[in-house]
C-alpha positions, 0 to 999 in steps of 0.5 A, spaced: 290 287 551 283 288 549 277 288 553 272 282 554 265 282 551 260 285 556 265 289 561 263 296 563 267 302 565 269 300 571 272 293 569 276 296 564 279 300 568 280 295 572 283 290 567 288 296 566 291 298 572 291 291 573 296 289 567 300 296 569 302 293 575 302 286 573 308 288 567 311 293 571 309 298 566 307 303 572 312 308 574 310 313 581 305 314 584 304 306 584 299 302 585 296 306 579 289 304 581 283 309 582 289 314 578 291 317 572 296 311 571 303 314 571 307 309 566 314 308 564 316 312 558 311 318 559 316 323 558 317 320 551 310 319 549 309 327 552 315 329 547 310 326 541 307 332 542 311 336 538 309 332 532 303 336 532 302 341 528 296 343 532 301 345 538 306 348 535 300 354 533 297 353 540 298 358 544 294 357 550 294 350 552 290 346 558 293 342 561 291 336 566 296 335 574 295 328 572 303 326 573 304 323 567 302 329 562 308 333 566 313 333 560 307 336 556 306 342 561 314 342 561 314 342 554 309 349 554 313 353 559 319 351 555 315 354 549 313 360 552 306 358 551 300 360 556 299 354 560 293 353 564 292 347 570 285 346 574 284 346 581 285 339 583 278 337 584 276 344 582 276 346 590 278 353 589 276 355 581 276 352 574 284 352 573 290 356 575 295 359 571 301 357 572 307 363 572 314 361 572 319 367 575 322 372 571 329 369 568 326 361 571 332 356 569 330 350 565 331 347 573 325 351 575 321 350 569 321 343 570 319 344 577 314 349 575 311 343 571 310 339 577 304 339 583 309 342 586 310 347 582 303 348 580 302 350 587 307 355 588 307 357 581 300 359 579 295 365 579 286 362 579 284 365 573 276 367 574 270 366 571 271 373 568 277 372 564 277 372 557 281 365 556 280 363 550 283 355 551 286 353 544 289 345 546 286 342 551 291 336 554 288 330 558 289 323 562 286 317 562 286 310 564 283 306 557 282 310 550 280 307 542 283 309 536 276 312 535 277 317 540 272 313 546 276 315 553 275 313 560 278 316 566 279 314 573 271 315 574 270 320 578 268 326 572 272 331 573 276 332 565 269 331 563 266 336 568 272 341 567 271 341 559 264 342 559 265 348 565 270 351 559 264 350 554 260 354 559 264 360 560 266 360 552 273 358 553 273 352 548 269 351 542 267 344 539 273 345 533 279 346 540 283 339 539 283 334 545 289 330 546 291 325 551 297 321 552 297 313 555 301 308 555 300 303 548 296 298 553 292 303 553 290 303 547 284 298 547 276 297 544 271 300 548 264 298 547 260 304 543 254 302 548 259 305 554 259 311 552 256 318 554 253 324 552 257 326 557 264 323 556 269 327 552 273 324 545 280 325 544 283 328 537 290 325 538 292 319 542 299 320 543 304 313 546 311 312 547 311 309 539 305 313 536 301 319 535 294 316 533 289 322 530 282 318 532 278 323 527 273 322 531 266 325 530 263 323 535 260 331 538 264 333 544 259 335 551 256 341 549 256 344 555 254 342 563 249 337 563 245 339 571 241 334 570 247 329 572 249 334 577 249 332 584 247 337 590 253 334 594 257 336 587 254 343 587 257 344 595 263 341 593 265 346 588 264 354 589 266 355 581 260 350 578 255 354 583 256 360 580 256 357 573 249 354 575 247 361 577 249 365 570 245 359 566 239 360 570 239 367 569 239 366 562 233 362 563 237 355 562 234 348 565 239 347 572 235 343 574 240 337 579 240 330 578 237 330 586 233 337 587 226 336 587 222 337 581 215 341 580 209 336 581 206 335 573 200 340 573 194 335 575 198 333 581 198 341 582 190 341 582 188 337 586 193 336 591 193 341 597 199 346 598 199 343 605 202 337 603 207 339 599 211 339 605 210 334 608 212 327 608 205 327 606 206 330 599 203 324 596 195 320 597 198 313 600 196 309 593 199 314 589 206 314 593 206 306 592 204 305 585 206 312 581 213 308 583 215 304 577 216 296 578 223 296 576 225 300 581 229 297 588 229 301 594 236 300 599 236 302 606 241 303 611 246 306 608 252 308 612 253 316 614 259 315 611 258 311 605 260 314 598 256 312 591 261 308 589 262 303 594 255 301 593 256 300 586 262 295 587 257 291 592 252 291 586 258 289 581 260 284 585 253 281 588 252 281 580 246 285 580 249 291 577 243 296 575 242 300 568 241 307 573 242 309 580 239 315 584 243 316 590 240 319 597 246 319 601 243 324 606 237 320 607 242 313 608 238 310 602 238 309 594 234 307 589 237 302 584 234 302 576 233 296 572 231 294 565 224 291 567 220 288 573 223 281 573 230 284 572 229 288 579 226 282 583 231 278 581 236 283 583 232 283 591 234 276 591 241 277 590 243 283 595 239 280 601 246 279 603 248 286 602 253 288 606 257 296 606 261 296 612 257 294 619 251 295 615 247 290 612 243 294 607 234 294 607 234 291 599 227 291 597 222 293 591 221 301 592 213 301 591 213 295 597 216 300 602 212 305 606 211 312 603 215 315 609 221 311 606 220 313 598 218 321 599 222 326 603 221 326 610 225 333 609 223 338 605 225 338 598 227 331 597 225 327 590 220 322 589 224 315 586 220 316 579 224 322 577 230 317 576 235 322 577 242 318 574 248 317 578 252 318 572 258 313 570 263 318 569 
């Protein structure tokens, strides 16, 4: 199967799942949607690996939980090698290692390489470890023969490779595999791409081992500015990475903390009124905000930013950017130029999460109170933070 023109990440993920399950291609968990599908035949693809000159001299290998690389982390532990498994959305660090008991069977060995196992068999390895990764294994949903992934969409194998930058666990010669079903293996648009998606080497399927040669560079690092402050609570480990960069006089800068005012703001503005819903004169508050920007309101307490981006897909009115204030119940949608984000207002008045119709507006129509924080150290629309999408 291949992907239309015109389709985004999440479509073509869609397109996935769908044919998975459609062809009975999925194996459990199922439905496969908004997951790492398991499939028929991944064993075999995961014994592929053995094929690979790269893990046959590897030593310390990463390995994700997503089921269907189970016969890789098998494959690991039957090899004597060091195997490391994240912490499930990375609550409570980086990744474990996992440690079969003295004299472990092949039974247990097997059961080592399961989540099961990864809970009862494992010890946290800290920021201070000197771990040294030397192949790094991950899921994914679609991947191209040049190497181009997309994962479930919520960021995390991108994320924990670039935390793996950070600490100096890998370098840009580690080799990334990752193992799919072949109908996984689809064209993806190049302009999908981004500075933060992670690039495979080898792509293995029950019937091929692909080497992509891709030269697309691998993340360099933890991009903060696509950090959210809701990601930052979330995940103890990313803090305290945040924390060692800083000292290191790096820019950690979130993608929705507020930003320094420019120095002429700082001049003529009183210290008072950085505080405030009044940091800003009325006219500056409206008209510093650009003309492609949509402002949306009354979001539900509840609601999580990818449910508004499906409502925006399927209202067709899908934006280049979205700055997410789910604290304060609203965003700020980001579109190519004006005419573009007035024809994406007249298409959501409608707009509908839950109970809630959302307020759908041009963002420099709406009153200052709506566009600056009415709590300290909330960002004005015009810095754009970005909802990556991951």
């Amino acid at each position: 199967m291949e992907p239309s023109a015109g389709v985004s990440k999440q479509d073509i993920r869609e397109q996935i799942w769908d044919y998975m399950e459609s062809q009975n291609l999925a194996d459990f968990p199922r439905p496969v949607h908004h997951r790492i599908p398991n499939f028929k035949g991944s064993y075999l693809a995961c014994q592929n690996i053995k094929d690979l000159e790269v893990f046959a001299r590897m030593q310390e290998v990463k390995v994700d939980p997503d089921k269907p690389l189970e016969g890789v982390r098998l494959l690991a532990l039957q090899s004597r090698k060091t195997l490391l498994v994240p912490t499930p959305r990375l609550r409570t660090g980086l990744f474990n290692k996992i440690t079969p008991p003295p004299g472990a069977t092949k039974d247990i060995l097997r059961k080592c390489a399961t989540s099961q196992g990864v809970r009862s068999f494992s010890t946290p390895v800290g920021l201070d470890a000197r771990v040294q990764v030397d192949l790094v294994v991950v899921g994914s949903v679609a991947v191209s023969e040049k190497g181009w992934r997309i994962g479930k969409g919520e960021g995390y194998a991108d994320l924990e490779y670039a935390m793996m930058v950070s600490m100096g666990a890998v370098s840009p010669e580690t080799p990334v595999v990752t193992i799919v079903h072949d109908c996984q293996v689809v064209d993806i648009p190049e302009a999908l791409l981004e500075d933060h998606d992670l690039t495979v080497d080898y792509i293995l399927t029950p019937t091929r081992v692909i080497a992509t040669g891709c030269e697309r560079p691998k993340p360099a690092g933890i991009i903060w500015s696509k950090i959210s402050c809701e990601m930052m609570e979330k995940i103890p480990v990313l803090r305290s990475l945040r924390s060692r960069e800083k000292q290191a006089g790096k820019d950690v800068s979130l993608q929705d903390e507020p930003r320094d005012l420019d120095a002429s703001r700082l001049q003529t503005a009183p210290l008072r009124a950085l505080r405030g819903p009044q940091a800003l004169p009325l006219a500056t508050q409206r008209e510093d905000v650009p003309a492609d920007t949509v402002y949306v309101g009354n979001l539900p307490r509840d609601a999580r930013v990818s449910e508004l981006k499906t409502a925006l897909r399927a209202h067709g009115a899908a934006p280049l950017r979205l700055s997410w204030q789910g604290p304060q119940r609203r965003a700020f949608l980001h579109y190519p130029d004006a005419a573009s984000a007035q024809q994406a207002v007249s298409c959501l008045q409608d707009l509908r999460l839950g109970a809630n119709t959302l307020r759908v507006a041009l963002a420099r129509q709406q009153r200052p109170s709506d566009l600056v924080d009415t709590h300290p150290g909330e960002p004005h629309p015009n810095h754009r933070p970005a909802v990556a999408d991951l």
